[in-house]
C-alpha positions in Angstrom: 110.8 82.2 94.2 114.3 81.3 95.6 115.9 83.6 98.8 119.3 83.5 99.0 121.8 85.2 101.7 125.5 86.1 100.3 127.6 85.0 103.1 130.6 87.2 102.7 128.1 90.3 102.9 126.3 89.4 106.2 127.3 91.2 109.0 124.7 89.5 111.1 122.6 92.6 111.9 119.4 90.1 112.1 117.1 91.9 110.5 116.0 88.9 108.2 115.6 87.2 111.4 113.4 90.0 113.0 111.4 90.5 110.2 111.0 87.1 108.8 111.8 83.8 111.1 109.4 81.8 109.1 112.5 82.4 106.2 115.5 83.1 107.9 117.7 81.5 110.9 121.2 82.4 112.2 124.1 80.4 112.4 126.0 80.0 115.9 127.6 83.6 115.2 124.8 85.5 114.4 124.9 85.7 110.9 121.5 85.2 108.9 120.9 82.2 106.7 117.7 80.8 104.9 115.7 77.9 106.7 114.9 75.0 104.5 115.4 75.0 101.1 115.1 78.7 100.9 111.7 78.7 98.5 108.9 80.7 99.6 105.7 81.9 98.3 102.6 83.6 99.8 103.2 85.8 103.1 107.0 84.2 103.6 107.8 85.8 100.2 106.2 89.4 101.3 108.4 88.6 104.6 111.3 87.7 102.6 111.0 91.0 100.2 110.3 93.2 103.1 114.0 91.4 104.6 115.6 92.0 101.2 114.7 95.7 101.7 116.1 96.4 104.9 119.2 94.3 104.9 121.7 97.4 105.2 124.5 95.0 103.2 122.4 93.9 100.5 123.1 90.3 101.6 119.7 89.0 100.7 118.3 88.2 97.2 115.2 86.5 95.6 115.0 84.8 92.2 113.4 81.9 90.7 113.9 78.6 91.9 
């Protein structure tokens, strides 16, 4: 699976940060982005879902790679 942040939604509340930082980073103003190349599997994809969930703009998504 594939996580993806939508940019123009993120507010940079940093809950994907907080919940996962195996999956997410933040840029120099605070905004979440996905480390690497943004596939996880395993416990970084139960991190990432848990992320997804509590992202109060919805920035965060997960599909297939």
């Amino acid at each position: 699976m594939k996580v993806f942040i939508d940019a123009q939604r993120c507010q940079g509340h940093g809950r994907c940060f907080s919940l996962a930082p195996s999956v997410f980073g933040f840029d120099e103003l605070g905004n979440g982005h996905v480390l690497g190349d943004g596939v996880v599997e395993g416990e970084s994809l139960a991190l990432a879902r848990l992320a997804e969930a509590n992202c109060p703009e919805h920035a965060i998504s997960i599909g297939e790679s």
